[in-house]
N, C-alpha and C positions, 0 to 999 in steps of 0.2 A: 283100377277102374274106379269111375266115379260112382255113385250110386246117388239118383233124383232122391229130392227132399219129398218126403212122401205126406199131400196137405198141405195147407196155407201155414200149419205152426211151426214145422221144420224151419230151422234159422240157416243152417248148413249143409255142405255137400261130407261123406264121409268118405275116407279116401280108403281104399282098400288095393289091393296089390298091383300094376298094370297089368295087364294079358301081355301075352308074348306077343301077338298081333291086333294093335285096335282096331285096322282096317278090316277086322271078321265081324267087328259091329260095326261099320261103315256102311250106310245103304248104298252106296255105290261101292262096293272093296273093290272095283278093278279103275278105280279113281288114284294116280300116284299125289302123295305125298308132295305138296309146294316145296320148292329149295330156296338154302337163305337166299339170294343174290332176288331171284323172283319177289320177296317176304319183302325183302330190303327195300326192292325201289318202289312197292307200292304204298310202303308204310310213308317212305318219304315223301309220293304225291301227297299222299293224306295228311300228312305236316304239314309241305305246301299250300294244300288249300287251307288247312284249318288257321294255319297263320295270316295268311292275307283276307281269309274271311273274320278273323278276328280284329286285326288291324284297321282296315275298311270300319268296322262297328267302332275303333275304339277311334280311329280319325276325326267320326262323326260326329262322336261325343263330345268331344273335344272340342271342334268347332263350334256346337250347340251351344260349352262350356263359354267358348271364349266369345261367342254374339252376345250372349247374355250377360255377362261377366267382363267384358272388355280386357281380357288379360288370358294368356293360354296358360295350359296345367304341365307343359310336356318337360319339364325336368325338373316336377315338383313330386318326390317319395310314394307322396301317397296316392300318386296318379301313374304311376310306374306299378305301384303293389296290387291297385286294381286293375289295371289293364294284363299284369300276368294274371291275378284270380279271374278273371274275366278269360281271357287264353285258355286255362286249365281245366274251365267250367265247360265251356266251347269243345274242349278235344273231348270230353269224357261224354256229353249229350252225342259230338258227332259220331264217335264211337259205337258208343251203346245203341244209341237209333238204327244205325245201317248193321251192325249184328244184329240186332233182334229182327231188322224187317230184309231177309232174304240174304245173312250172313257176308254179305257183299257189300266193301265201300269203292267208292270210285275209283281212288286206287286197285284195287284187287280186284273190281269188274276190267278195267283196265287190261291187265294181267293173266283174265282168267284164271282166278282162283276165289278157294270162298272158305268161310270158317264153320265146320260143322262140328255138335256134341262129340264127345268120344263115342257114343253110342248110335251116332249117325244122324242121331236128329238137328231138327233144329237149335238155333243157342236161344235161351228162354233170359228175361232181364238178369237176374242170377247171374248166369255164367258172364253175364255182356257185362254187367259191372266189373265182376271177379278180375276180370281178362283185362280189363279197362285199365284199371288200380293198379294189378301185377305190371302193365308196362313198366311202373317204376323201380317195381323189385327186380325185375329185369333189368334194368339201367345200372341199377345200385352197384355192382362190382365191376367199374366200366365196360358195362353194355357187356359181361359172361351171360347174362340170362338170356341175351338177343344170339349171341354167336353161336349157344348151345343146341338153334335149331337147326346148324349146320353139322354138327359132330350126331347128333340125336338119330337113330334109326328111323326112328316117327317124324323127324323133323319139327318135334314140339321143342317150341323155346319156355323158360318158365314158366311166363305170362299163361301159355298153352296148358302146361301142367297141372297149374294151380288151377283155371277154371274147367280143367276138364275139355280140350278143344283140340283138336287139329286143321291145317289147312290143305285142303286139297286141290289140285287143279283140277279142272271143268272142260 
């Protein structure tokens, strides 16, 4: 179980044993547990948009780049480096904003599902970053952290683990 930073000075969550059932802190426990395939294609909408909404911005710029400038930037290094930092910046804001406000991204209203505390509550900036950042540790050993919420009785994938979160259908 995770246990709230208790106060603005707490830096961290501490982790202490899971319970045999999180969905007993679940305010809804007769809510089941999302499956990957469901996880999957909503993460995927959420790629989708974030990518073409990032692109669209970075098109833009570019074009702004090249009226002003009479020359385009599009396979110059460091117009590449900021348009991924720019992507990265984009997934982790889209991210963190739709968990914090009502656990739900387009994707996963989509889907009918939504990401709640292990404790049932809502996910507070804290966990919405935590979960954010962990997609990548979850990546890290070609995407085990992601597949883990399919073998998982909880259907937590790392990401899940580390911030403390489950998703449940609605």
């Amino acid at each position: 179980m995770i246990n709230p930073p208790h106060g603005a000075a707490s830096a961290a969550y501490t982790f202490e044993e899971m319970p045999a059932n999180p969905a007993t802190f679940v305010a809804n426990n007769t809510a089941p547990y999302a499956g990957f395939f469901v996880r999957l294609s909503s993460f995927v909408i959420d790629n989708l948009i974030c990518y073409f909404a990032a692109r669209l911005a970075i098109w833009g710029a570019s074009e702004v780049y090249r009226a002003v400038h009479g020359a385009g930037l599009d396979g110059d290094f460091r117009f590449v480096l900021a348009a991924f930092i720019f992507y990265m910046l984009f997934f982790t804001v889209y991210f963190v904003y739709f968990l914090t406000h009502g656990g739900q991204t387009p994707g996963k209203r989509i889907f009918g599902i939504k990401v709640v505390a292990i404790d049932g509550g809502e996910v507070d900036g804290f966990r919405a970053v935590l979960r954010t950042l962990g997609y990548a540790f979850s990546w890290f050993l070609f995407g085990l952290g992601y597949l883990w919420a399919g073998m998982d009785r909880h259907r937590q994938s790392w990401h899940d683990k580390i911030a403390g979160t489950v998703v449940l259908e609605i």
